[in-house]
BALOBA-1460 file (C-alpha; in Angstrom, 3 decimals):
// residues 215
<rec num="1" residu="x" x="8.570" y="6.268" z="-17.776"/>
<rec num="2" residu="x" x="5.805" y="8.983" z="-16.698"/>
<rec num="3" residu="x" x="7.238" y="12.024" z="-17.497"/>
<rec num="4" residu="x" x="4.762" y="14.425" z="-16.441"/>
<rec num="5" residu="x" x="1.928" y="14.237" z="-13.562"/>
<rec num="6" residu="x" x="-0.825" y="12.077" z="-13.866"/>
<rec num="7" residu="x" x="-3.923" y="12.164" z="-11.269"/>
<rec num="8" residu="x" x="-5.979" y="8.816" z="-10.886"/>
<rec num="9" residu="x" x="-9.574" y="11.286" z="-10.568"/>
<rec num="10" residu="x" x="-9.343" y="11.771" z="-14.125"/>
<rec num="11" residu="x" x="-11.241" y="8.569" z="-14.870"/>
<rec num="12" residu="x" x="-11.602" y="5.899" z="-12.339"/>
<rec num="13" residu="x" x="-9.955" y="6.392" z="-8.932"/>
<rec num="14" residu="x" x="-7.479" y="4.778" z="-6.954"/>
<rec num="15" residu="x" x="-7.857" y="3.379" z="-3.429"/>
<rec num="16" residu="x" x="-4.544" y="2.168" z="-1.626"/>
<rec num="17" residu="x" x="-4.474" y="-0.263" z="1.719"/>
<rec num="18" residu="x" x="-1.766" y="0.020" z="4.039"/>
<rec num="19" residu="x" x="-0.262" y="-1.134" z="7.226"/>
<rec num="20" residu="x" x="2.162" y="-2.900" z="9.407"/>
<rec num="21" residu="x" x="2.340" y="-6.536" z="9.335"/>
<rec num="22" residu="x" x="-1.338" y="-8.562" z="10.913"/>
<rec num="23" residu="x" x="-3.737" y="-5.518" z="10.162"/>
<rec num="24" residu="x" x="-6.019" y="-8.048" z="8.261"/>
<rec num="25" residu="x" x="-4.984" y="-5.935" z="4.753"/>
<rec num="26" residu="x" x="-6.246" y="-9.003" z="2.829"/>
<rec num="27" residu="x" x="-9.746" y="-9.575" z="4.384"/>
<rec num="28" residu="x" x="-9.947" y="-6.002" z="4.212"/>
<rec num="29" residu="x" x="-8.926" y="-5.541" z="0.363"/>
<rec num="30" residu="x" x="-11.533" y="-8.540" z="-0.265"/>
<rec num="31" residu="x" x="-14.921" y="-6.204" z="1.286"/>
<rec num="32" residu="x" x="-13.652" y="-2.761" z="-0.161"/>
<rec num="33" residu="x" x="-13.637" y="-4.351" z="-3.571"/>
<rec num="34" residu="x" x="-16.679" y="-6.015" z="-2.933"/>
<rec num="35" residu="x" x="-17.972" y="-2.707" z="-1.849"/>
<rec num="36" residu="x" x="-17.008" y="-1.024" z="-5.095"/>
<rec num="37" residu="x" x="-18.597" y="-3.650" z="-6.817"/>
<rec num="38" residu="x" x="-21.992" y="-3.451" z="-5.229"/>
<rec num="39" residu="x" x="-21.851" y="0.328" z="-5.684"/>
<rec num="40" residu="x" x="-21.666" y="-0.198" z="-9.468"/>
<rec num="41" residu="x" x="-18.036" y="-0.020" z="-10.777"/>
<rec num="42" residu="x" x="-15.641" y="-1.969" z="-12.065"/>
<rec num="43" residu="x" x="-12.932" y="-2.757" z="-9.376"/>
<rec num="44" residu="x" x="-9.143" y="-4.032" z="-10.477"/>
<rec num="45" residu="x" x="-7.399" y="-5.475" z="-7.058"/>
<rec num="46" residu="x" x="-4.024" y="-5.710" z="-7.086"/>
<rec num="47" residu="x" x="-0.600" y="-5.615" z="-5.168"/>
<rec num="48" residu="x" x="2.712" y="-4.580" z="-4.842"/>
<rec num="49" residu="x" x="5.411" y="-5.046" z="-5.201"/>
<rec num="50" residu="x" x="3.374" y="-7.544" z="-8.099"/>
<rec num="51" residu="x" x="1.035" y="-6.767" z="-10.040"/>
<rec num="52" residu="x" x="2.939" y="-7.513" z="-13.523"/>
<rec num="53" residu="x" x="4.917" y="-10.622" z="-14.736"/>
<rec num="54" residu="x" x="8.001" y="-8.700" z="-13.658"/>
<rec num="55" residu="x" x="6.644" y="-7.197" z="-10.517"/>
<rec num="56" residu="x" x="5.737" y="-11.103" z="-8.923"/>
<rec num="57" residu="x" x="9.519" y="-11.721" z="-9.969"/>
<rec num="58" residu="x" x="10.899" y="-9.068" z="-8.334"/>
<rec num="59" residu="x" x="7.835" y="-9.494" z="-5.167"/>
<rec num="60" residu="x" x="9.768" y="-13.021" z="-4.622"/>
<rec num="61" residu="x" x="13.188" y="-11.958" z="-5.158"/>
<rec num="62" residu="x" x="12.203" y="-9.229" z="-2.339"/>
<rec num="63" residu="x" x="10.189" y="-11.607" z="-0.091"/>
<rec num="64" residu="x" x="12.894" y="-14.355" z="-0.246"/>
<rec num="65" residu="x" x="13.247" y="-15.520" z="3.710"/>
<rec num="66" residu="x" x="17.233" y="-16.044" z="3.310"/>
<rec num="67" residu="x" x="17.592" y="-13.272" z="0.856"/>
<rec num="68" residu="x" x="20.277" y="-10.276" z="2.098"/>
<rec num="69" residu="x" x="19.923" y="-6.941" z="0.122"/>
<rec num="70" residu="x" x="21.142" y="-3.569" z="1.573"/>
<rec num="71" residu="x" x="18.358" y="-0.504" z="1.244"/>
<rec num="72" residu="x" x="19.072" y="1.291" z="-1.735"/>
<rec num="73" residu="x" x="19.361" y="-1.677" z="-3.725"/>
<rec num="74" residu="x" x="15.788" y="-2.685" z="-1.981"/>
<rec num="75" residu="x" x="14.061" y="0.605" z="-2.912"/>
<rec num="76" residu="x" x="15.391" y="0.270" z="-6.342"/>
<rec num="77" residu="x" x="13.762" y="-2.872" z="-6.896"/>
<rec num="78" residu="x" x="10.371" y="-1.529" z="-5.191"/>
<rec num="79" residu="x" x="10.228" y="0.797" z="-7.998"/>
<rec num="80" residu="x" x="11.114" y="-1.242" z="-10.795"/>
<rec num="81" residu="x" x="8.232" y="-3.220" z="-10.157"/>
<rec num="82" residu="x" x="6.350" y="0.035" z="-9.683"/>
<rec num="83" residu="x" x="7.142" y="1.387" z="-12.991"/>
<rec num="84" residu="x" x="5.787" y="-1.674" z="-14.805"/>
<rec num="85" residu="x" x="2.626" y="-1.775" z="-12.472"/>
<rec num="86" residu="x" x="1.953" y="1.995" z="-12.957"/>
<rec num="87" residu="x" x="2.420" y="1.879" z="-16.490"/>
<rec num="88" residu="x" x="0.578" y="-1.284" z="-17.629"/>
<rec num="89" residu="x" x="-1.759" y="-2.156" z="-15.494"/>
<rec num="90" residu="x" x="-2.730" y="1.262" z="-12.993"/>
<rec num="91" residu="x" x="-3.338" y="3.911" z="-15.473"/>
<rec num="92" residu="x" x="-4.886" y="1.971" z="-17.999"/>
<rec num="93" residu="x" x="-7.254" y="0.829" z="-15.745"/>
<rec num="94" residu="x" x="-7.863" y="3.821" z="-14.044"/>
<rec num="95" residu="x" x="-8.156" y="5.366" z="-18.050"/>
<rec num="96" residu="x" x="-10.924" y="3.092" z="-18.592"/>
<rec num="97" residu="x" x="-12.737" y="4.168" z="-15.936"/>
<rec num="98" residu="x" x="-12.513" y="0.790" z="-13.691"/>
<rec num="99" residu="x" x="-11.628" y="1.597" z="-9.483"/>
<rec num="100" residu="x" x="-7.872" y="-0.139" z="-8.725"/>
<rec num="101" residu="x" x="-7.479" y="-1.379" z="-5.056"/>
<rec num="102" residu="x" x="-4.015" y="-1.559" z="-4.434"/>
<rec num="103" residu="x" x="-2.534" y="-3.414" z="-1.556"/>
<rec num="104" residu="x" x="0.382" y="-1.446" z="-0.421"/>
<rec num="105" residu="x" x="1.799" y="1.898" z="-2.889"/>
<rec num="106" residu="x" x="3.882" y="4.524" z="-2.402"/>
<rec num="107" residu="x" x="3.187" y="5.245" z="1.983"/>
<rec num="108" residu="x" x="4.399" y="1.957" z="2.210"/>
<rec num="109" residu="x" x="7.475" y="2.894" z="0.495"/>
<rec num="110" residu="x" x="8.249" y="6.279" z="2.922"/>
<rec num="111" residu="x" x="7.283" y="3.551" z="5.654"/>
<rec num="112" residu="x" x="9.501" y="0.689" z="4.984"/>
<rec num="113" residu="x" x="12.142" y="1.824" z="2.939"/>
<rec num="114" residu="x" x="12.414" y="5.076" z="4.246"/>
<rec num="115" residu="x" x="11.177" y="4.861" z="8.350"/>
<rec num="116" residu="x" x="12.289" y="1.481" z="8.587"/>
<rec num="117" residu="x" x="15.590" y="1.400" z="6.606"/>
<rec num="118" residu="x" x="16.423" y="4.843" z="6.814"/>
<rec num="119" residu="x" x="16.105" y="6.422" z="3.388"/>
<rec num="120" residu="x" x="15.143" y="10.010" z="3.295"/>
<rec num="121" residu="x" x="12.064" y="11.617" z="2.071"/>
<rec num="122" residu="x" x="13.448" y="13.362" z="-0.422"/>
<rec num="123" residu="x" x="14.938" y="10.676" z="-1.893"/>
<rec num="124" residu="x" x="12.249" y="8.517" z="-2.203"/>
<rec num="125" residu="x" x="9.940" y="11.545" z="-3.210"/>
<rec num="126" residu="x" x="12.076" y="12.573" z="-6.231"/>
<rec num="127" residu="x" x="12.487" y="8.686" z="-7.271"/>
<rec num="128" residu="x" x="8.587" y="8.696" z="-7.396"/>
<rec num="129" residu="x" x="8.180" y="11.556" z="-9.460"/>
<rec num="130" residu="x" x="10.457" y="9.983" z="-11.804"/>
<rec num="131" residu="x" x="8.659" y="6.645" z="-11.733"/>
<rec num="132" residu="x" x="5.383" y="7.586" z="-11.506"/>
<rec num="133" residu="x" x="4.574" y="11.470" z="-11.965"/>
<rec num="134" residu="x" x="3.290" y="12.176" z="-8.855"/>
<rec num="135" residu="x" x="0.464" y="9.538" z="-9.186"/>
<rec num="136" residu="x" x="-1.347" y="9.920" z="-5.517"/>
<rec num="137" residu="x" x="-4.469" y="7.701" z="-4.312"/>
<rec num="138" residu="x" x="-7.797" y="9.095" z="-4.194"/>
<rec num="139" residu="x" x="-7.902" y="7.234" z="-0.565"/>
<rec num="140" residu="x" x="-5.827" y="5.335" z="1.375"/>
<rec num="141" residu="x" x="-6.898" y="3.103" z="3.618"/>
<rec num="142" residu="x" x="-4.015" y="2.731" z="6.517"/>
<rec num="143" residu="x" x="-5.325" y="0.038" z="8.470"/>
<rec num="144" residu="x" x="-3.566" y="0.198" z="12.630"/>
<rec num="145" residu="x" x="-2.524" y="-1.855" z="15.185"/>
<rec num="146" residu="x" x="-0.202" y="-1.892" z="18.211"/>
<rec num="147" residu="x" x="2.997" y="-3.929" z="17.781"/>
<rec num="148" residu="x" x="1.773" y="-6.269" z="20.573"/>
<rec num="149" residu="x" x="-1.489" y="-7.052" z="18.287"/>
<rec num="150" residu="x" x="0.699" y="-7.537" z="15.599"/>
<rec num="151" residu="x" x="3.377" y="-10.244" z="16.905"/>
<rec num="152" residu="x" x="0.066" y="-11.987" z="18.287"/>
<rec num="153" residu="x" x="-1.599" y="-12.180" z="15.126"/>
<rec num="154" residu="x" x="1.804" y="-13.355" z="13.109"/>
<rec num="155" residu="x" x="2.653" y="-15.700" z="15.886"/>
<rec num="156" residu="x" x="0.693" y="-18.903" z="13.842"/>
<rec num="157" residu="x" x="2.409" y="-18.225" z="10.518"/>
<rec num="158" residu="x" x="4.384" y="-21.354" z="9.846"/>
<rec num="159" residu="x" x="6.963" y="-19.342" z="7.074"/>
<rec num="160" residu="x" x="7.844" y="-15.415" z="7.437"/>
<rec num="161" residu="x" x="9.364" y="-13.938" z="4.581"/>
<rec num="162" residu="x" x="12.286" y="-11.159" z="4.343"/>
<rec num="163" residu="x" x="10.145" y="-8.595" z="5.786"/>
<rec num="164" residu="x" x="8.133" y="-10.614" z="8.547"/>
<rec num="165" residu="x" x="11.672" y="-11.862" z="10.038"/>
<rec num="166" residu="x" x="12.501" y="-7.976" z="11.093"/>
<rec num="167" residu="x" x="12.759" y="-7.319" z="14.490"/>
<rec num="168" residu="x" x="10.497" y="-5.165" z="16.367"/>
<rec num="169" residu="x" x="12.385" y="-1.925" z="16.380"/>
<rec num="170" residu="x" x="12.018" y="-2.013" z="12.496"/>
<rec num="171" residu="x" x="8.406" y="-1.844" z="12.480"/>
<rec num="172" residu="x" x="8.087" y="0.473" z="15.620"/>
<rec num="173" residu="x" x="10.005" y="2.739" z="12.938"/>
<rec num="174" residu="x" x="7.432" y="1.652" z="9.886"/>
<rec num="175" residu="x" x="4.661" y="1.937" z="12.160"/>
<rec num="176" residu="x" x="5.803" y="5.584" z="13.061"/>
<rec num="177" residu="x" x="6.491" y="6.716" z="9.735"/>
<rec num="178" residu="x" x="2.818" y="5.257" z="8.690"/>
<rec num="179" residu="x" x="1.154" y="7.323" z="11.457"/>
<rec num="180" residu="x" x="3.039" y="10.530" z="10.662"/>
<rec num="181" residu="x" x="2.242" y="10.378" z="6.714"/>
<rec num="182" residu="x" x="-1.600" y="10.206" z="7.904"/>
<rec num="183" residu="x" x="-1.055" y="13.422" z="9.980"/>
<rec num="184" residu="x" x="0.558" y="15.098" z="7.049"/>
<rec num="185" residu="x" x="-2.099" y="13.862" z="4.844"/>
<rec num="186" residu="x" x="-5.306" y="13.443" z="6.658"/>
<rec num="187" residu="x" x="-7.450" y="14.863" z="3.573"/>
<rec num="188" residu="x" x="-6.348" y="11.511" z="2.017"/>
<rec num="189" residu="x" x="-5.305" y="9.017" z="4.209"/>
<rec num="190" residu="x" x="-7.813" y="7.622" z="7.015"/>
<rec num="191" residu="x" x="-6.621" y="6.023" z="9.934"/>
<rec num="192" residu="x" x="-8.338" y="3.076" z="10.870"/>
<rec num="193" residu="x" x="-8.265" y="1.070" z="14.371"/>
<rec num="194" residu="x" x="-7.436" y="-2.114" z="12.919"/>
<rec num="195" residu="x" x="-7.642" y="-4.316" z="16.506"/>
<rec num="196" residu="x" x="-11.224" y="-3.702" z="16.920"/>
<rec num="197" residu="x" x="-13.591" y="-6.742" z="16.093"/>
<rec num="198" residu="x" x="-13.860" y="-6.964" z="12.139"/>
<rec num="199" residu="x" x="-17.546" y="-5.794" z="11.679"/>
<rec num="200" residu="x" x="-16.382" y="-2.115" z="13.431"/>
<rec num="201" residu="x" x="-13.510" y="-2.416" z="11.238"/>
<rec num="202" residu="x" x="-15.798" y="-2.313" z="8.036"/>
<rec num="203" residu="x" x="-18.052" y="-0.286" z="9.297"/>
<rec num="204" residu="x" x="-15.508" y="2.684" z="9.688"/>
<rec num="205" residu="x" x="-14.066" y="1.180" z="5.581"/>
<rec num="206" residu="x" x="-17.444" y="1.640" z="4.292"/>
<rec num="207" residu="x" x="-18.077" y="5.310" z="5.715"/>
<rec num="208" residu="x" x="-14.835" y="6.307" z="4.261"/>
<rec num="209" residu="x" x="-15.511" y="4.383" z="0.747"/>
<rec num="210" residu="x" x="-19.131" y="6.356" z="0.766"/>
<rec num="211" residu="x" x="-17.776" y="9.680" z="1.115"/>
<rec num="212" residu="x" x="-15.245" y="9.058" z="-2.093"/>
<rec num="213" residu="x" x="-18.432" y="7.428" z="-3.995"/>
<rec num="214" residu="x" x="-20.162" y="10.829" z="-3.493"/>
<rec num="215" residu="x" x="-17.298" y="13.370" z="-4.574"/>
């Protein structure tokens, strides 16, 4: 456990995507790394919940299609897998010097857990602090759509897990949550049109990756 805060600019930095279901996160995670990469550092992508031995446990325990589990006991397990990740794998890397991706964090947390199940803020705020001492990304990356894009662009997935099987009232509610964390962060979180043809999409990734290279 972190016990007191910890910021990810005192080595390498920390660079979080985000987003409702069929934003393209993972063709999107692929070119920021590969951005980092031509820019010179050394880039660490990974995921959560995962990330660890115990996080891809608790990722499939989470993910499971069939599997019933009421929120609190689902935001408990989000951070247990959190802890590990922050703890062994994040801030050592970060330490080192190296640039972590990360494919969902803590917005997609207040999103899911908390404007899609209901938790409050607070509660998921002071859990976080606990976990892992107020560790915030450098940039996050919340990649948008409109519901309507979404369903489209999940309707040729042969399996859906846990998540994917929520009705659409659930992720009007993550989707809102999402787009009122980048209002009441917009220093750190840049809000990206997500339907737009891919090569607009990068376009607006790599303008936002440039301006962190520069600070």
């Amino acid at each position: 456990m972190i016990n007191k805060p910890v910021t990810a600019q005192a080595a390498g930095r920390l660079i979080t995507v985000e987003g409702i279901e069929g934003v393209g996160k993972s063709t999107n995670l692929a070119f920021v790394a590969e951005e980092l990469q031509r820019a010179g550092h050394k880039v660490l992508l990974t995921r959560e919940p995962g990330g660890t031995a115990l996080g891809e446990k608790i990722r499939e325990l989470l993910l499971q299609p069939d599997g019933e589990i009421v929120p609190m006991a689902e935001l408990l397990l989000m951070y247990a897998a959190r802890a590990a990740h922050v703890e062994t794998v994040i801030l050592p890397a970060l330490q080192s010097g190296r640039w972590v991706v990360c494919d969902r964090f803590t917005d997609a947390t207040h999103a899911y857990q908390g404007g899609g199940r209901g938790i409050s803020s607070d509660t998921i705020d002071a859990l976080d602090y606990l976990v892992t001492g107020g560790l915030r990304a450098d940039l996050t990356l919340l990649l948008d759509v409109s519901l309507e894009v979404s369903v489209s662009r999940q309707s040729s997935r042969a399996e859906r897990d846990r998540f994917e099987r929520e009705a659409n009232p659930f992720f009007g509610r993550v989707r809102a949550r999402y787009l009122e964390l980048a209002k009441e962060y917009p220093e750190r979180i840049r809000l990206i049109d997500a339907a737009r043809p891919l090569p607009e999409v990068e376009m607006e990734i790599s303008r936002a990756l440039q301006v962190l290279l520069l600070r």
